[in-house]
C-alpha atoms as an extended CHARMM CRD file, in Angstrom:
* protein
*
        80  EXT
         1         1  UNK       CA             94.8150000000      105.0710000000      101.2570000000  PROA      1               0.0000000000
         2         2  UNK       CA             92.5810000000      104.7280000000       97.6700000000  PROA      2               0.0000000000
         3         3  UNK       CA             91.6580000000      101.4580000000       96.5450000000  PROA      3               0.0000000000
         4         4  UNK       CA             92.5250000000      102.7630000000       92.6020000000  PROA      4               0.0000000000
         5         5  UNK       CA             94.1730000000      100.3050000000       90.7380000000  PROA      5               0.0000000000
         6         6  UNK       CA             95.8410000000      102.2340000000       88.2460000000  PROA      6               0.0000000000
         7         7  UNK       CA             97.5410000000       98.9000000000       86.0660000000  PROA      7               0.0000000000
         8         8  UNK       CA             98.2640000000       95.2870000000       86.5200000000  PROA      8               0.0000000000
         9         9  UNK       CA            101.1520000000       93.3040000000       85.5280000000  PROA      9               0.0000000000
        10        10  UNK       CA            101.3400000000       90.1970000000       85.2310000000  PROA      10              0.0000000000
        11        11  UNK       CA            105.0930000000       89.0280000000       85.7510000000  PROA      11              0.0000000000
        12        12  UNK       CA            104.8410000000       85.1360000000       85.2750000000  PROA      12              0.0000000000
        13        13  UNK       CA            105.6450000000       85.5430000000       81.4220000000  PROA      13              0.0000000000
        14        14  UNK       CA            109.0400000000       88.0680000000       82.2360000000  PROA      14              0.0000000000
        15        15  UNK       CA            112.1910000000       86.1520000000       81.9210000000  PROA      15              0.0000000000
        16        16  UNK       CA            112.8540000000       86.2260000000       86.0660000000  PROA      16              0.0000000000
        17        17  UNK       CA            116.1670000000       88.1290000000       85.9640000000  PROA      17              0.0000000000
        18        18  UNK       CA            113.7430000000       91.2630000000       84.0970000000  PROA      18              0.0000000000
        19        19  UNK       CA            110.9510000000       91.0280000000       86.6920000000  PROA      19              0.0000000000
        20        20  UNK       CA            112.6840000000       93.6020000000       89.5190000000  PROA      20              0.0000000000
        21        21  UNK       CA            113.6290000000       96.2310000000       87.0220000000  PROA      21              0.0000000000
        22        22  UNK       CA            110.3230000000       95.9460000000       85.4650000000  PROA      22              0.0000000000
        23        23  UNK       CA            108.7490000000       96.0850000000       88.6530000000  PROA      23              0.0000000000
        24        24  UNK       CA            110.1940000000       99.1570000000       89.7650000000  PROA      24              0.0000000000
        25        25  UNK       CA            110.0110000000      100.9240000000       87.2490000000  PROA      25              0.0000000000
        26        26  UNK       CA            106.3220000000      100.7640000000       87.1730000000  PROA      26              0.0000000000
        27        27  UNK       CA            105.8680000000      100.9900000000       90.7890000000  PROA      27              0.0000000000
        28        28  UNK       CA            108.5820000000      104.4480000000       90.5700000000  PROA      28              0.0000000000
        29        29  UNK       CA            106.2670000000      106.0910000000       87.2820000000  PROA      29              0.0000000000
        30        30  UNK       CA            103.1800000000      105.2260000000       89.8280000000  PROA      30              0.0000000000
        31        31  UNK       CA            101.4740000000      108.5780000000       90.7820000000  PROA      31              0.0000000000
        32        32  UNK       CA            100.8470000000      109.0350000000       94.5380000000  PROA      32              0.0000000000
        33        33  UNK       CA             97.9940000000      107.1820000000       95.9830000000  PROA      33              0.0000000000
        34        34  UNK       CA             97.7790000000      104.8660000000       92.6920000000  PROA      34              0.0000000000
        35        35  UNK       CA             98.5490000000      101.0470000000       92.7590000000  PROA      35              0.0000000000
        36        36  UNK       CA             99.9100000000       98.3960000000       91.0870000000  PROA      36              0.0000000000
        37        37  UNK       CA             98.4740000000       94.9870000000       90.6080000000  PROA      37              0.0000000000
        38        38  UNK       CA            100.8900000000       92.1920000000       90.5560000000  PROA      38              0.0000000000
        39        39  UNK       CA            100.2110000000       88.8080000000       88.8450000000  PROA      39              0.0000000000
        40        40  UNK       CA            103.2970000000       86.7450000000       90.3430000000  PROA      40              0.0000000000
        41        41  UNK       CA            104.2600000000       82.8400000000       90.2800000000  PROA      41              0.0000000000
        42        42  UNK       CA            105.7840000000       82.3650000000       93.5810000000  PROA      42              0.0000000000
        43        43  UNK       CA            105.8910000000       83.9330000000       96.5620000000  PROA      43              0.0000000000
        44        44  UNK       CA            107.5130000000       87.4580000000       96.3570000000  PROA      44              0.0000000000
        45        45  UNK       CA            108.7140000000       87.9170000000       99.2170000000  PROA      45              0.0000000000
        46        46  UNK       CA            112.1440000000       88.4770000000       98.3510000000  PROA      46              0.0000000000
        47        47  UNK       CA            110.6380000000       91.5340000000       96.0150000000  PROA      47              0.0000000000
        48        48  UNK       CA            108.9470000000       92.9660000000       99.3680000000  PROA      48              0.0000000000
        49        49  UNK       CA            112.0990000000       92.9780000000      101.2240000000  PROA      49              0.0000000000
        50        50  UNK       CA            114.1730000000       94.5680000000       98.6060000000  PROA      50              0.0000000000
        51        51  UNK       CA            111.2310000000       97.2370000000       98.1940000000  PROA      51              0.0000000000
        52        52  UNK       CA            110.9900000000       98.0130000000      101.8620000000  PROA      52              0.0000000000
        53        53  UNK       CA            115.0780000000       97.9300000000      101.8790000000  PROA      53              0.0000000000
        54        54  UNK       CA            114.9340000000      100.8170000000       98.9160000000  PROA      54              0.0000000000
        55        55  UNK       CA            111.7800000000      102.6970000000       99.7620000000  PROA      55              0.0000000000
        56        56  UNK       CA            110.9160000000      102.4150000000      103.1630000000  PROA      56              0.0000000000
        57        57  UNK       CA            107.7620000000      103.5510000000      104.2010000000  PROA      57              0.0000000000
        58        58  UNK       CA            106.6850000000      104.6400000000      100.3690000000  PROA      58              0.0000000000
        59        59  UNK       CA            104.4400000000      101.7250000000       99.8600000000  PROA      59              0.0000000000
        60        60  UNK       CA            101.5090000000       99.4120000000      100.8990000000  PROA      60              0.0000000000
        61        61  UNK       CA            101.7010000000       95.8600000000      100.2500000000  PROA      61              0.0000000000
        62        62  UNK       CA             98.3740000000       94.4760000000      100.4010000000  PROA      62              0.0000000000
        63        63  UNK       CA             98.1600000000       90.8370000000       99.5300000000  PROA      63              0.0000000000
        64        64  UNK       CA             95.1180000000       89.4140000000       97.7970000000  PROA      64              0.0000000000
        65        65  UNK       CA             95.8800000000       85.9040000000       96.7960000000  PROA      65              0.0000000000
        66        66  UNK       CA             98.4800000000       84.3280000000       98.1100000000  PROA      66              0.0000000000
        67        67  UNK       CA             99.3920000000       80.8850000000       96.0620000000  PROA      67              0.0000000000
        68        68  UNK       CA             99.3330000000       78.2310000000       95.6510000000  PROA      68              0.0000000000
        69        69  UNK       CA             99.7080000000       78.9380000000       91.9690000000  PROA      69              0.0000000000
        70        70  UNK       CA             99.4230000000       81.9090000000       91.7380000000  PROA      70              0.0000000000
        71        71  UNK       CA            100.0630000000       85.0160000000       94.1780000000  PROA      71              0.0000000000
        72        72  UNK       CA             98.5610000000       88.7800000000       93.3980000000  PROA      72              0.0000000000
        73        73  UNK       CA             99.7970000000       91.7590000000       95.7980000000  PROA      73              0.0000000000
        74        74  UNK       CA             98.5020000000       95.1820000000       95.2980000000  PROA      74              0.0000000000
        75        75  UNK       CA            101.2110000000       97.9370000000       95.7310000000  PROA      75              0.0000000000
        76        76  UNK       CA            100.2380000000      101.2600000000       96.6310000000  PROA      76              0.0000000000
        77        77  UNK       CA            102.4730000000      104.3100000000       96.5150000000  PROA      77              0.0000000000
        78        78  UNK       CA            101.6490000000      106.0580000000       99.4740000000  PROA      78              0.0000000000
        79        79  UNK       CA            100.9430000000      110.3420000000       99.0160000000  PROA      79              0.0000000000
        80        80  UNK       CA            103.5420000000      112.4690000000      100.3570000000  PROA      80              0.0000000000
């Protein structure tokens, strides 16, 4: 797994019903072992489940802060 950190977004600004599609999109475009930094404002969790519900086993969810006002995950798309 590389530690590259190819962008970060920063989501707490997003109107919440935009955040998801946003999300994906990046994390789809993201090139195999590349990552994306997210800058959240809650817990989001419910954004894990529906990415391990719609690309199981494609990506790494590595928490690095986690609240209490703030919470940052690094996603990694995994190669192959």
């Amino acid at each position: 797994m590389s530690n590259n950190v190819s962008e970060t977004l920063d989501v707490r600004t997003i109107i919440p019903r935009e955040r998801h599609p946003l999300i994906f999109n990046r994390l789809e475009a993201l090139q195999p072992g590349s990552a994306l930094r997210l800058i959240n404002d809650h817990d989001p969790a419910p954004l894990r489940y529906q990415l391990m519900a719609e690309y199981p086993e494609a990506f790494d969810w590595i928490p690095e802060q986690q609240g209490p006002e703030e919470w940052i995950i690094r996603i990694v798309k995994r190669a192959g």
